[in-house]
KEDODREN-311392 format. One line per 4 residues: number of its first residue (from 1); their letters; for each residue x, y, z of C-alpha. Coordinates in steps of 0.25 Angstrom, whole numbers, padded with zeros to 4 digits. Each point is the difference from the previous one (the first is absolute). Example, Ala and Ser with C-alpha at 12.3 -4.5 7.8 and 13.67 -1.06 7.14 Angstrom:
1> AS> 0049 -0018 0031  0006 0014 -0002 $
END
This chain:
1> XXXX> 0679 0034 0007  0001 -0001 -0011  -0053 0023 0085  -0010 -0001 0007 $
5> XXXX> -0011 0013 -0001  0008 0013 -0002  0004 0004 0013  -0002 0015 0005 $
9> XXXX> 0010 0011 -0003  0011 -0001 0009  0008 0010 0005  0012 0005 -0008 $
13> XXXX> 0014 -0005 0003  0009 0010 -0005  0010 -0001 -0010  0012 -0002 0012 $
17> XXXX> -0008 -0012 0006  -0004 -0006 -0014  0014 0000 -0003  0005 -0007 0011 $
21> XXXX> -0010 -0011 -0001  0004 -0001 -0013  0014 -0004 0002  -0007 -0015 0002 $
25> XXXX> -0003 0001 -0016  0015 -0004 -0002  -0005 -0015 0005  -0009 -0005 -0009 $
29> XXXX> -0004 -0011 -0008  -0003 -0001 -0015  -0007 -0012 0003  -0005 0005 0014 $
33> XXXX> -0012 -0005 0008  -0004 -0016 0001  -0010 -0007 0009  -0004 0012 0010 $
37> XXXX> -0012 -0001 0009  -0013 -0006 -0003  -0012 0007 -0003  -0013 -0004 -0002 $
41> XXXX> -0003 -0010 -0010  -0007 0001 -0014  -0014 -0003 0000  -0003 -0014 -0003 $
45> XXXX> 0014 -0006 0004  -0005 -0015 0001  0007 -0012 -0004  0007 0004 -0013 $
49> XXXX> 0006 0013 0005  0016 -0001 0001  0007 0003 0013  0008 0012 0000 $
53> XXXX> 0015 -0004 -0001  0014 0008 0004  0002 0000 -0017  0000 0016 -0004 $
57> XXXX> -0014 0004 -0005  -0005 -0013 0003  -0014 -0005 -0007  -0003 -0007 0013 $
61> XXXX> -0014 0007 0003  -0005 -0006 0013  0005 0013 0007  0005 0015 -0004 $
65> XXXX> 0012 0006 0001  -0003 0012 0008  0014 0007 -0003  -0007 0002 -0013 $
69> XXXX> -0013 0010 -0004  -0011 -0010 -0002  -0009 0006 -0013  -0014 -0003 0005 $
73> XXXX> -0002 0016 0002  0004 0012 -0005  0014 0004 0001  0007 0013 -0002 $
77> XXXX> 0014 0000 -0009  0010 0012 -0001  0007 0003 -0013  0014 0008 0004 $
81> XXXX> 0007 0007 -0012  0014 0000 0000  0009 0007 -0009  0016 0002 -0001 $
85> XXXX> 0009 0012 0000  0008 -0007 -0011  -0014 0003 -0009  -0010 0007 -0003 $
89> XXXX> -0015 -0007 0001  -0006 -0001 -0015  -0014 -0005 0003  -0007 0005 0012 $
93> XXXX> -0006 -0008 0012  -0014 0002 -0005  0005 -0007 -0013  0008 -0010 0007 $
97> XXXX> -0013 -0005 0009  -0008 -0001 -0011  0007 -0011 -0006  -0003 -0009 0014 $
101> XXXX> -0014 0006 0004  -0011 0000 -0001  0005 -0016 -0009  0005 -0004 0013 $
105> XXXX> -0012 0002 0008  -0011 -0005 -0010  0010 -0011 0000  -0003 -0003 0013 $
109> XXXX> -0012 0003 -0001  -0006 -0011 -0010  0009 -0010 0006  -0007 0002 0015 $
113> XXXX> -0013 -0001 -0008  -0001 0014 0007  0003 -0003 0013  0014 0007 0000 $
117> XXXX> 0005 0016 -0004  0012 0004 0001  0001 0014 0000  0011 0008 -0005 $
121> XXXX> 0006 0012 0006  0010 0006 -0009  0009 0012 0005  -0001 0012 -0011 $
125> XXXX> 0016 0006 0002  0013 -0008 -0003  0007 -0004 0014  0015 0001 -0004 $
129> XXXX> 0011 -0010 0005  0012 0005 0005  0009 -0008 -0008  0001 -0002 -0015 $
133> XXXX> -0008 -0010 -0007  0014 -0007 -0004  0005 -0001 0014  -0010 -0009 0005 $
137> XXXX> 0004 -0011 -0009  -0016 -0005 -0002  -0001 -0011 -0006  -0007 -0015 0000 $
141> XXXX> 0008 -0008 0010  0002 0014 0008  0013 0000 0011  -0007 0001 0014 $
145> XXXX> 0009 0012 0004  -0004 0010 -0012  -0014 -0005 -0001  0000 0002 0016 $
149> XXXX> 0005 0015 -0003  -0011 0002 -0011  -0011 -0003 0011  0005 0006 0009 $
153> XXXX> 0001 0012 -0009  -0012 0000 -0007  -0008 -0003 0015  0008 0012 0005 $
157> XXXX> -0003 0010 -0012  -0015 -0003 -0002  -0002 0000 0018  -0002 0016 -0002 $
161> XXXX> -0011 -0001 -0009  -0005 -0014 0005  -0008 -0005 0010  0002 -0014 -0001 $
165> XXXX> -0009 -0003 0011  -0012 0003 -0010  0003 -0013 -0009  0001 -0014 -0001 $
169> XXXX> 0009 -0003 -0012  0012 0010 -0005  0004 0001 -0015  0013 0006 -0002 $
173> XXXX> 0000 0005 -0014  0013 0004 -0008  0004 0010 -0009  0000 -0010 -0013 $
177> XXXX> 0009 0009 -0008  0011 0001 0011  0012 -0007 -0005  0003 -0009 0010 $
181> XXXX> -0015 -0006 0001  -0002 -0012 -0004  -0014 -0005 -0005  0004 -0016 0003 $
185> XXXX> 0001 0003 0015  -0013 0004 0005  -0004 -0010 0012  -0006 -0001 0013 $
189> XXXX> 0011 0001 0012  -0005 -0004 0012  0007 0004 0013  0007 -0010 0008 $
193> XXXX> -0005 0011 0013  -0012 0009 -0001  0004 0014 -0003  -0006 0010 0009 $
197> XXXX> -0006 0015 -0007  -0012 0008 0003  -0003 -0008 0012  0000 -0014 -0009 $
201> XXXX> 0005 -0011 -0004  0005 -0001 -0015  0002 -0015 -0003  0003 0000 -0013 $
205> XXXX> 0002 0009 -0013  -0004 -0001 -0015  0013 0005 -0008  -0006 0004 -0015 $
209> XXXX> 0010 0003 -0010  -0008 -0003 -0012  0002 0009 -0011  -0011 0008 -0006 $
213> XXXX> -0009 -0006 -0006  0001 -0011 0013  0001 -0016 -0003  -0016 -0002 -0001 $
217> XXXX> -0006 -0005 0013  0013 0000 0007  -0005 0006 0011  -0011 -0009 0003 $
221> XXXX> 0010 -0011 0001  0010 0009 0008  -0013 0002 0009  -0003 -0014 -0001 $
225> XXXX> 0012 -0002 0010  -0004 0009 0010  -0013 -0007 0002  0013 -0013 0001 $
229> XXXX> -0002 -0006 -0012  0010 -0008 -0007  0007 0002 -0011  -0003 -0011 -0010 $
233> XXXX> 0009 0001 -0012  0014 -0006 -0001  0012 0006 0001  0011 -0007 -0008 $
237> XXXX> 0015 -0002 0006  0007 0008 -0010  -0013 0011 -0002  -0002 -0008 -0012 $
241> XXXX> -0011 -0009 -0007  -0014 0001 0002  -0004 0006 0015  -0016 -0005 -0003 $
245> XXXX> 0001 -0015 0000  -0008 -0001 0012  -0014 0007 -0003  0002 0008 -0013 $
249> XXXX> -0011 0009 -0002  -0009 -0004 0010  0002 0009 0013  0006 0016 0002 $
253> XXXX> 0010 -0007 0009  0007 -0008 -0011  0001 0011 -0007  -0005 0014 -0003 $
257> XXXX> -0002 -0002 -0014  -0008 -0012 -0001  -0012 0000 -0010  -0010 -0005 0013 $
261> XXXX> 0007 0006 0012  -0012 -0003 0010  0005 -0002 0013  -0002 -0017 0002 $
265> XXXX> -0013 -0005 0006  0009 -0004 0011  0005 0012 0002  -0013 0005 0002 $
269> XXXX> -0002 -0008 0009  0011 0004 0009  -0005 0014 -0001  -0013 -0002 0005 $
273> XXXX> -0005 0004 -0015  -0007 -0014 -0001  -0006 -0011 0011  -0013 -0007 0003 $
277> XXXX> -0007 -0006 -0011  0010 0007 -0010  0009 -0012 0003  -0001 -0015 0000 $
281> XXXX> 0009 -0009 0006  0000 -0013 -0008  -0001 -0013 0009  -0003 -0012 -0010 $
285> XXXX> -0007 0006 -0011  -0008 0012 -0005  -0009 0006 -0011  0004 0016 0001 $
289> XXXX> -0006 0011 -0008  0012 0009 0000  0001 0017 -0003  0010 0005 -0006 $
293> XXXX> 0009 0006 0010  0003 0013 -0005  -0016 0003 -0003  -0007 0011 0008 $
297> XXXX> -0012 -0006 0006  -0013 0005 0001  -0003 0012 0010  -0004 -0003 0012 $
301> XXXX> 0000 -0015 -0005  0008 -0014 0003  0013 0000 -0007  -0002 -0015 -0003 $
305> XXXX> 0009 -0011 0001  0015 0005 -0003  0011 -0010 0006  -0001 -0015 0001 $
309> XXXX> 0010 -0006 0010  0008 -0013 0000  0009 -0003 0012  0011 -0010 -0004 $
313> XXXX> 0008 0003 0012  0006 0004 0011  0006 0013 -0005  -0007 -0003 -0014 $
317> XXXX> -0013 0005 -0010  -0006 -0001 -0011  -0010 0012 -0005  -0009 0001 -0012 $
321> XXXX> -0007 0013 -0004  -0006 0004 -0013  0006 0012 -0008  -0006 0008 -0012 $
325> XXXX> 0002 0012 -0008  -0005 0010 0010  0003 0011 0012  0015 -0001 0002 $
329> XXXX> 0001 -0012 -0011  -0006 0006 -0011  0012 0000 -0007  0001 -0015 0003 $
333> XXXX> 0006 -0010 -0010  -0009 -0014 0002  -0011 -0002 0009  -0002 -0013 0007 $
337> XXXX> 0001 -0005 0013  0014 0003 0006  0008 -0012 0009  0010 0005 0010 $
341> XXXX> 0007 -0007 0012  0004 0008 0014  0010 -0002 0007  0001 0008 0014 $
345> XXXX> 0013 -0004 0005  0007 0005 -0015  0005 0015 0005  -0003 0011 -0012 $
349> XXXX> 0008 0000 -0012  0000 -0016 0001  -0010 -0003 -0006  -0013 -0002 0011 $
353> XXXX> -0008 0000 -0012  0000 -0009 -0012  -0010 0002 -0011  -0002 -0015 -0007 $
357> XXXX> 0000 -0002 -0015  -0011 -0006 -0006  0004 0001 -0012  0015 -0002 0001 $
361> XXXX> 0003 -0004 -0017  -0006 0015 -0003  0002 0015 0003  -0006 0011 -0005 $
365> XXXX> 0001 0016 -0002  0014 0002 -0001  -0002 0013 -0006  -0005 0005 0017 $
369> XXXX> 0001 -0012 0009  0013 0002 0011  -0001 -0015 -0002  -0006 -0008 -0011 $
373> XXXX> 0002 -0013 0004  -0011 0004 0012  -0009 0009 -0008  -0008 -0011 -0005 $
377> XXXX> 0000 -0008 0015  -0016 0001 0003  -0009 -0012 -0003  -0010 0002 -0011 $
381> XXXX> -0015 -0004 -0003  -0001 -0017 -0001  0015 -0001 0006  0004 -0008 0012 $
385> XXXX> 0015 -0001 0008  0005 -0009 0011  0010 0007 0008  0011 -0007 -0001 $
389> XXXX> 0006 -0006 0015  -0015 0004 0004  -0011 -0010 -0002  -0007 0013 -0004 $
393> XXXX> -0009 0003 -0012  -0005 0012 -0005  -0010 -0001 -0012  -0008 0012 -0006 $
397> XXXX> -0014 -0003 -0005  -0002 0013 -0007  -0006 0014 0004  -0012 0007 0004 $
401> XXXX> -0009 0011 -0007  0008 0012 0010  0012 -0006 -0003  0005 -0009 0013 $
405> XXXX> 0008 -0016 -0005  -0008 -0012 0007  0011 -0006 0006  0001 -0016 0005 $
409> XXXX> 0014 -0003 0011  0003 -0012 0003  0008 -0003 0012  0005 -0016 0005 $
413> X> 0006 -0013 -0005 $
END
C-alpha cells in the first residue's frame, strides 16, 4: 500500500561479486513469489484449516510457504538509508527510524501475544545513490527497468557497509525530502530469482518512501507481507472510490490507518501466534466464551478462546472473534463480535477476506473510520445474525466480568 533462525556471519562477497549477482535484480516481480515450498504446518491444522492454493499470499494455512520468514521467532531487520546527490538529507537516520521503531516492533509484539520481536537494525550514516532522485522515476505503479536500477543501486551502495547475511528482512529507506520520492510508492518487491550478497539469499525488499512523519503503521502492514500476507483492501480500476470495502478498519492489512488494526484471528493463526484451545472449529453447534483478540493475556497464563472456525467450503471460511478497545485496538470504533469470510483460492488485493455487516442500514465514526459503512460491523450484547447463503447463526448473549462476549454459533439447515 496504501527465515528461518539467523544464520551465522557469512563470509564477505566483495563489492565486484555483489554486483554481478545483482545484474539478476533487472528480473523481478512486483508481485513476485506464489505457492513455494511447504513447510511445516500451523499447530492445530484439523479440519477447518484451508489448503494452501497457487493464489498470491494465499490464506490457505494447512501448510507454510517456506520462501517466506515465518514469525514464530525472533528476527533480525536492517534499516539501509539512502540519500540522492540531487539533495541534501533534512532529517537524519536517527530521526527517520524513530518514526517506524520501536511502534513497529511493540506492534508485533502485542499482536504475537509476545511470542514474536522484530528487532531493528538501523544503519546511523546515509548510503548515497548514484543517480538523482529524479532520474529513477519512483513512483506507485513503478517501471520494472528503473525500479530494477534502484535496487540494484541501493543493494550495491549499501554492500560496503552491510553484511546482509546478518539479517532476515531488509528495509530500504529513502530520503523523504528528495525530489523525485514519492511517498505513494512504498511496497514490498519480491524477486522473481533470489539475489545473492554476503553469502545469502535476499528474497525480497521493503521500499519505504514515506515522508516524515510516516503513514501510521505502515510498516507493520509492509511487514505484514514479508511474513505473506495479503493485502486486503480494494484497489479501484481508475484509482478512484473507496479502496476499504472489503474489511474497513478491522485488520493492518486492509489498511494502515484503520481505527483496530490487529492483525485477524486468522492471521494469527497462520503465523502460529494462536492454536490449541485458542480456536474452536464449529461443527453443528456451540456455546463459546470468546477474548478479545487484541487483549494481552495473563503471564504465564491460557490465552482463552480467540477464533471460532466455520468451514463452508472447499476453499471457504467463516471466522468469528471478539474485539474490544484494547492493545492494538484501543483506538477501536465498536465492539462486538466481528463475522468474516475466507477465501484461500482469492490472490492478495482481491479480496481473500470479507468482513460481513451486521449492521448494513448504519455506519458510524465518520469523522476517523477508512470506511464507515464497516465501522459499526461487530455484533452487540442481545443481538443475533444468520449468515446469509450459510445456515450460520451467530448470536451474543452478553459479556463477562473480565470483559470476554458469550457467544452461541449455529451451523446446519
Amino acid at each position: 500500500m496504501p527465515r528461518q533462525h539467523r544464520h551465522g556471519r557469512a563470509g564477505r562477497s566483495g563489492p565486484r561479486r555483489a554486483a554481478a549477482a545483482l545484474t539478476s535484480l533487472l528480473a523481478l516481480a512486483a508481485t513476485g513469489l506464489v505457492a513455494g515450498p511447504a513447510a511445516a504446518a500451523p499447530r492445530d491444522a484439523g479440519p477447518c484449516a484451508l489448503p494452501r492454493t497457487r493464489a498470491h499470499h494465499s490464506l490457505g494455512l494447512d501448510t507454510w510457504n517456506n520462501a517466506y520468514p515465518r514469525p514464530d521467532h525472533d528476527l533480525d531487520a536492517v534499516m539501509v538509508f539512502l540519500s540522492f546527490p540531487d539533495s541534501e538529507p533534512v532529517v537524519s537516520p536517527k530521526v527517520l527510524t524513530a518514526d517506524h521503531f520501536p511502534s513497529t516492533t511493540r506492534f508485533f509484539q502485542r499482536a504475537s501475544y509476545g511470542a514474536f520481536t522484530l528487532r531493528a537494525h538501523p544503519q546511523s550514516r546515509w548510503v548515497e545513490m548514484p543517480h538523482p532522485s529524479t532520474w529513477y522515476g519512483i513512483q506507485r505503479d513503478w517501471g520494472s527497468e528503473r525500479r530494477g536500477a534502484y535496487l540494484h543501486d541501493a543493494i550495491k551502495a549499501a554492500d560496503d557497509q552491510v553484511d546482509f547475511s546478518r539479517y532476515d528482512i531488509v528495509y530500504l529507506v529513502a530520503d523523504p525530502d528528495a525530489p523525485g520520492v514519492d511517498s505513494d510508492a512504498t511496497k514490498v518487491v519480491n524477486f522473481d530469482r533470489p539475489v545473492r550478497v554476503d553469502g545469502t539469499d535476499i528474497r525480497r525488499v521493503v521500499t519505504v518512501f514515506e515522508e516524515h512523519p510516516p503513514d501510521r503503521n505502515v510498516l507493520a502492514h509492509e511487514t505484514g507481507h514479508v511474513f505473506d500476507l495479503a493485502d486486503l483492501y480494494h484497489r479501484p480500476e481508475d484509482g478512484k472510490g473507496d479502496w476499504d470495502t472489503y474489511v474497513g478498519d478491522w485488520d493492518v492489512m486492509g489498511s494502515q490507518f484503520g481505527l483496530a488494526p490487529d492483525l485477524f484471528g486468522w492471521h494469527k493463526w497462520k503465523l502460529g501466534w494462536l492454536g490449541g484451545d485458542e480456536i474452536v472449529c464449529v461443527q453443528g453447534s456451540a456455546d463459546l466464551t470468546l477474548v478479545p483478540m487484541a487483549e494481552e493475556p495473563v503471564r504465564g497464563g491460557s490465552k482463552g478462546t480467540r477464533l471460532a472456525v466455520i468451514r463452508t467450503g472447499a476453499d471457504s471460511a467463516l471466522a468469528v472473534e471478539a474485539r474490544s478497545a484494547t492493545g492494538n485496538d484501543r483506538t477501536t470504533c465498536a465492539e462486538g463480535v466481528l463475522i468474516y469470510r475466507i477465501h484461500n483460492a482469492t490472490p492478495s488485493g482481491g479480496g481473500p477476506v470479507e468482513v460481513l455487516d451486521t449492521h448494513p442500514d448504519s455506519d458510524a465514526c465518520w469523522d476517523r473510520s477508512v470506511y464507515p459503512p464497516l465501522a459499526d460491523a461487530p455484533l452487540r450484547e442481545g443481538e443475533r445474525y444468520t449468515v446469509p447463503g450459510e445456515h450460520t447463526r451467530v448470536e451474543v448473549a452478553g459479556r463477562t466480568p473480565s470483559g470476554a462476549w458469550t457467544v452461541r454459533i449455529t451451523t446446519g439447515a
